[in-house]
C-alpha positions, 0 to 999 in steps of 0.5 A: 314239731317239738311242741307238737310232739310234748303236748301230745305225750303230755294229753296221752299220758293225762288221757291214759292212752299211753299207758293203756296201750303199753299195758296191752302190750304187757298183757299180750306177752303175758299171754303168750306164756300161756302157749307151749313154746312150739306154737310161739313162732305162729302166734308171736307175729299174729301178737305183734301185729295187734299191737304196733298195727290193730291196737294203734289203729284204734288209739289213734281214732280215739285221741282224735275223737277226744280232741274234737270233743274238747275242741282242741283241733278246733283251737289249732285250726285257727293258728297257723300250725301246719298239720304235716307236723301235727299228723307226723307227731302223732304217727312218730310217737305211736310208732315210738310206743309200738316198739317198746310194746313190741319189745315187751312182747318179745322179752315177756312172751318168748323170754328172748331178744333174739331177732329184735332188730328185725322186729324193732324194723317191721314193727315201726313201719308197719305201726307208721302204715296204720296210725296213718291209715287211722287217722285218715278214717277216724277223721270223718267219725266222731266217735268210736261207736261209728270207728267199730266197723272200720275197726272190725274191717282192718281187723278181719283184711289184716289178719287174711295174710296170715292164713295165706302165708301158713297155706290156709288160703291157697287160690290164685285169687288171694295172692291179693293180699300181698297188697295188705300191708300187713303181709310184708310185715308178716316176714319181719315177724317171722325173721326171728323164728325162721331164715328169711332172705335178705331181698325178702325182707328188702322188699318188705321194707320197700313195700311198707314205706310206699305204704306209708307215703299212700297213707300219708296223702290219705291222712293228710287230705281226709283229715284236713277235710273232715277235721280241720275243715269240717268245723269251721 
């Protein structure tokens, strides 16, 4: 795991990914300046999610297309590594970068740290949920002009949540998007804003973490069938 891990950050770094994920979060919290403070409890939490879950959606599939290219999931597929560990490296170490982007954003957008520690939470666990839901479809593409639908279709479910919980959408049908994993991710967001309860937050964490076990399997089988599997 740990040469897993210092090569992944050493190819991210040389790649750019890395730095250009941090810079998207840096622009982020720029732009948030632009908004008059009062608009910044609703589009605090729409810039988080962006960053730890939509944009680490998309890096994701983007350092898997480029291993495939370079042939490195080919090479690793006849050693003896255990891709758990591979999957988990690449999950822990976007997770790790969606919290300092996380941070960033709140420093530079809201000029505060207040109500970080809830932030720091939501955005690890939901940035598990979608580096691992990325990995899972990117596995079949190979490249991003094939990942865009998929991308646009995260896009456009993740955001739903948002309008139901601000009473955009008030049907008995859309209390279906409780079951998007971006919906408990919404109440850490908002905790450093407005008061949300203890049991809410709980139960969001334990939402997020059935999550992440769901989108680990898929993760594991997909990309073990279509990457590993699919080039041999």
């Amino acid at each position: 795991m740990r040469n897993i891990v210092r090569t992944n950050i050493v190819l991210g770094v040389r790649s750019y990914v890395y730095p250009i994920y941090l810079l998207v979060a840096l622009a982020y919290g720029l732009m948030l300046l632009a908004f008059p403070e009062r608009y910044l409890p609703t589009m605090v939490p729409i810039f988080l999610l962006f960053e730890p879950g939509l944009v680490g959606f998309m890096f994701v599939g983007t350092e898997i297309f480029a291993e495939k290219k370079d042939g490195a999931i080919g090479a690793l597929a006849v050693t003896p590594i255990d891709w758990r560990d591979y999957i988990l490296a690449k999950t822990l170490l976007l997770s790790l970068l969606s919290v300092i982007g996380a941070v960033l954003i709140m420093a530079i957008g809201t000029r505060s740290l207040n109500g970080l520690p809830y932030v720091v939470v939501g955005t690890f666990l939901i940035s598990i949920v979608y580096t691992l839901l990325g990995i899972a479809v990117s596995a079949k593409y190979r490249d991003l002009d094939d990942y865009f639908i998929p991308i646009l279709g995260v896009l456009v479910v993740s955001l739903l949540p948002f309008a139901h919980y601000h009473g955009y959408l008030t049907g008995e049908v859309w209390k279906v998007l409780y079951a998007v994993p971006s919906y408990p991710a919404i109440h850490f967001f908002k905790a450093p804003f407005e008061e949300i309860a203890r049991k809410t937050l709980a139960y969001s964490a334990a939402a997020l973490l059935v999550w992440s076990g769901v989108a680990y399997q898929l993760a594991k089988l997909r990309f073990y069938r279509y990457a590993v599997e699919g080039l041999r």
